[in-house]
C-alpha positions as CSV (number, residue, x, y, z in Angstrom):
1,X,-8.9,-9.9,-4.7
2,X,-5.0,-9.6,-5.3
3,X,-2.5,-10.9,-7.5
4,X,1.2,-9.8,-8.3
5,X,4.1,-10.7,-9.3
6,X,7.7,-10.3,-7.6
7,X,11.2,-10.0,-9.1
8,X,14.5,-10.6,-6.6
9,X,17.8,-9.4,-7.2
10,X,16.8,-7.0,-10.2
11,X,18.7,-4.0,-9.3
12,X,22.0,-6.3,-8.0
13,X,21.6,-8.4,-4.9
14,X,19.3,-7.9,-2.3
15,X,16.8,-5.8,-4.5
16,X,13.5,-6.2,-5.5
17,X,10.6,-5.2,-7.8
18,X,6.9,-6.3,-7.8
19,X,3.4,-5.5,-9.6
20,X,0.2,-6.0,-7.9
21,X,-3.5,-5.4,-9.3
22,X,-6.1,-5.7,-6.7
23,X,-10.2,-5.3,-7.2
24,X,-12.0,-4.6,-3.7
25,X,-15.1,-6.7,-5.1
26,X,-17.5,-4.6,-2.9
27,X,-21.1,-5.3,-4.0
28,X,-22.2,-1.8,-2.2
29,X,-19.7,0.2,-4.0
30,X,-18.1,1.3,-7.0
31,X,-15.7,-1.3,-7.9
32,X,-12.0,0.3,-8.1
33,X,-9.2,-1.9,-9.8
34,X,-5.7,-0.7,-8.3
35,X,-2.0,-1.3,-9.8
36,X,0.8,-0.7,-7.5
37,X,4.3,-1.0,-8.4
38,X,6.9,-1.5,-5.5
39,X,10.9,-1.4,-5.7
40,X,13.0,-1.9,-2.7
41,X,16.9,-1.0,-3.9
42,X,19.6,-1.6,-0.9
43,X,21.9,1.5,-0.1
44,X,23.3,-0.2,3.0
45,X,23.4,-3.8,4.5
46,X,20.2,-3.0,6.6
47,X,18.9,-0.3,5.1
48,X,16.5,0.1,1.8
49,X,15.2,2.7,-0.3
50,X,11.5,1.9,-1.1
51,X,9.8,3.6,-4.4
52,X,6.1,2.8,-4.5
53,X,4.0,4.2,-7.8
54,X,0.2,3.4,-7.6
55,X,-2.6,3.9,-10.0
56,X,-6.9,3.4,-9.5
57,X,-9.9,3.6,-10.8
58,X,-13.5,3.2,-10.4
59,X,-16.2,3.4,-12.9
60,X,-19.8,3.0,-13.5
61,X,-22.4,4.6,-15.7
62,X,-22.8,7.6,-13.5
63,X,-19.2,7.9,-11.3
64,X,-15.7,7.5,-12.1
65,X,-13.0,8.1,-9.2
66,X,-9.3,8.5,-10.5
67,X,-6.2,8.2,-8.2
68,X,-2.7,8.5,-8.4
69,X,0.8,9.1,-6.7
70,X,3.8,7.3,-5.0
71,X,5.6,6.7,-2.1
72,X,9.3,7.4,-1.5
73,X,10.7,5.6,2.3
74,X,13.5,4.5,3.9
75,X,13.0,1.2,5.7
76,X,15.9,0.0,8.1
77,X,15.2,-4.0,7.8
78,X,16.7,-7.0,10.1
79,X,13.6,-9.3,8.5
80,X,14.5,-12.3,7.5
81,X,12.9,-11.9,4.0
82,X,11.4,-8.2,2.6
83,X,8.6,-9.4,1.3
84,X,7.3,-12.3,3.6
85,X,9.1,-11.9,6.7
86,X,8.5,-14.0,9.1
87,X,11.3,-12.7,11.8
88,X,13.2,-9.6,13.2
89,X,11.7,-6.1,12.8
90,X,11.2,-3.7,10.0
91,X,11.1,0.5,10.8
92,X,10.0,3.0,7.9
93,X,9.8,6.2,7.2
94,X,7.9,7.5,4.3
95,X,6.8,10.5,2.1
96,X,3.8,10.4,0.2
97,X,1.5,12.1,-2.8
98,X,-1.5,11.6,-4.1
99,X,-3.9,13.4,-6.5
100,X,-7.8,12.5,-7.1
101,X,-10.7,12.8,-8.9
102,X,-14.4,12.1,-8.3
103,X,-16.7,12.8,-11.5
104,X,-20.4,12.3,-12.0
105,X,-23.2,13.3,-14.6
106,X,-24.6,14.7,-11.4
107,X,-22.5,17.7,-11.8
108,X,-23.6,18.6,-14.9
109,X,-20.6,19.0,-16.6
110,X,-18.6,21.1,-13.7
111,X,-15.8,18.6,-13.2
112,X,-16.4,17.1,-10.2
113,X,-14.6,16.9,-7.1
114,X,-10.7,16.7,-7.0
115,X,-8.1,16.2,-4.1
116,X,-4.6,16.2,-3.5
117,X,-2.6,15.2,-0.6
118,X,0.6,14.9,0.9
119,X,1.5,12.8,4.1
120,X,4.9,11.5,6.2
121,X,4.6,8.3,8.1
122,X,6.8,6.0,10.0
123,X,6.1,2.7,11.2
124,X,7.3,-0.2,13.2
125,X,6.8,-3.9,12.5
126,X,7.9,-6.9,14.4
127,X,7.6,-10.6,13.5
128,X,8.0,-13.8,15.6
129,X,8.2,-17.2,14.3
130,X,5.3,-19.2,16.0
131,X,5.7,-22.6,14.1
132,X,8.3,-23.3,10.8
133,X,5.7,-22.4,8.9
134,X,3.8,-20.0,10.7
135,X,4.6,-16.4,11.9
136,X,3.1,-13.5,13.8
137,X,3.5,-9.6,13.3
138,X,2.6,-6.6,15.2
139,X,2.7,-3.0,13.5
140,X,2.4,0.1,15.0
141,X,2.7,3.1,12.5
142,X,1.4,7.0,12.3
143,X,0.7,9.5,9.8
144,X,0.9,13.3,9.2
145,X,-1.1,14.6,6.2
146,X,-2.2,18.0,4.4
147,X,-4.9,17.7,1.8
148,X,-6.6,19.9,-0.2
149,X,-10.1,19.4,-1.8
150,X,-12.1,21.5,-4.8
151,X,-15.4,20.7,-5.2
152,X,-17.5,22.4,-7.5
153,X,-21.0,24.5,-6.5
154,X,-23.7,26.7,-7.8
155,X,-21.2,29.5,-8.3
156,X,-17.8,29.4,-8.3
157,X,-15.8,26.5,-7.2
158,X,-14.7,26.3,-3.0
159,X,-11.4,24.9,-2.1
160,X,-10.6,23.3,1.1
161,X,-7.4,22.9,2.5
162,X,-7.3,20.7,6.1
163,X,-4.2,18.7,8.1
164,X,-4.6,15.6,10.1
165,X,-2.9,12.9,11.6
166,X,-3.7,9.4,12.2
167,X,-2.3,6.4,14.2
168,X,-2.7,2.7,13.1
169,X,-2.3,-0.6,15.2
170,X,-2.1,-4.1,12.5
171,X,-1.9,-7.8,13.8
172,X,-0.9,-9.9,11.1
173,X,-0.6,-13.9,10.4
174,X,1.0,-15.8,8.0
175,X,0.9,-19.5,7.1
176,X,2.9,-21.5,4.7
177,X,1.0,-24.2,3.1
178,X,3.4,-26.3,2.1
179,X,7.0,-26.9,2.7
180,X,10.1,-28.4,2.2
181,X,10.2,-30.2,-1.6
182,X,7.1,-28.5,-2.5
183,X,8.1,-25.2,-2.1
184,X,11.3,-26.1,-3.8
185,X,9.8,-27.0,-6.6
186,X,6.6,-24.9,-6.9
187,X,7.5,-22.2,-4.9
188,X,5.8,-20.4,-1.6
189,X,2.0,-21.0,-1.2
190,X,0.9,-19.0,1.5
191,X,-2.0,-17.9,3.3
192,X,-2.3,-14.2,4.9
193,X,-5.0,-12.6,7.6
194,X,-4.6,-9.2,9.1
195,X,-6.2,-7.2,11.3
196,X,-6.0,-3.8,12.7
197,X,-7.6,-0.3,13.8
198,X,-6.8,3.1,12.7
């Protein structure tokens, strides 16, 4: 589940600023609530410097997993809208960082696990109309990442340190569901599927 909130035109025209807090719900896993901010400040007509901060965290009576980091991209944009687009192409390039922690009273007071990783990714999104409510995107995107992991043993503690790379394919469909006065006067109800393979 996923709620937000989004703020046009706060950094001058043709900015934005939004705060999300999402729960993943899942009933055979530790629940993890996430907050992720997301500014998107214009330096050119097409072309937009993204900041993305994000926080988590997971917790139960024996686990708690702690993440954070940020993005920093630049995303050249002919959408029609930079939040729900619904035509022309978006193509971004980002840098990323994140640092985590996995603790449990299994470890007896050694700390746990804890990771840090840094990635660059690009991807490339295109959106076509389908109705005047309804549109269909296609994003193809790719990542390069080095992480490290320490993980604490009988003994002293081992440190790994590993690249890797990963490609991702993401079909996406979005449905206004109601137009015209409606949205004039309450604003944009919409409904989102997506779908995709990494």
């Amino acid at each position: 589940m996923q709620a937000g909130y989004t703020q046009y035109d706060l950094f001058g025209s043709g900015s934005y600023a939004s705060l999300t807090a999402s729960d993943n719900l899942n009933a055979f896993q530790i629940s993890v609530i996430q907050l992720t901010g997301l500014a998107g400040i214009p330096l050119a007509d097409n072309l937009t410097l993204i900041v993305s901060p994000q926080w988590s965290q997971g917790t139960t009576s024996l686990i708690t997993i702690r993440d954070w980091g940020g993005t920093l991209g630049l995303v050249y944009r002919t959408t029609d809208d930079p939040i729900i687009p619904t035509r022309g192409t978006d193509l971004e390039a980002s840098f990323s960082g994140t640092h985590g922690s996995f603790s449990s009273s299994f470890f007896q007071g050694q700390g746990g696990f804890s990771q840090d990783q840094l990635g660059l990714s690009w991807s490339a999104t295109h959106y076509w109309p389908i109705t005047r409510r309804q549109s269909l995107g296609l994003s193809l995107g790719g990542a390069a990442f080095h992480g490290s992991l320490v993980a604490p043993f009988q003994g002293p503690s081992m440190a790994l340190a590993e690249p890797g790379f990963n490609a991702d394919l993401l079909l996406l469909y979005s449905a206004s569901l109601w137009g015209g006065a409606a949205t004039r006067r309450y604003g944009d109800l919409r409904f989102e599927v997506s779908a995709g393979d990494t």
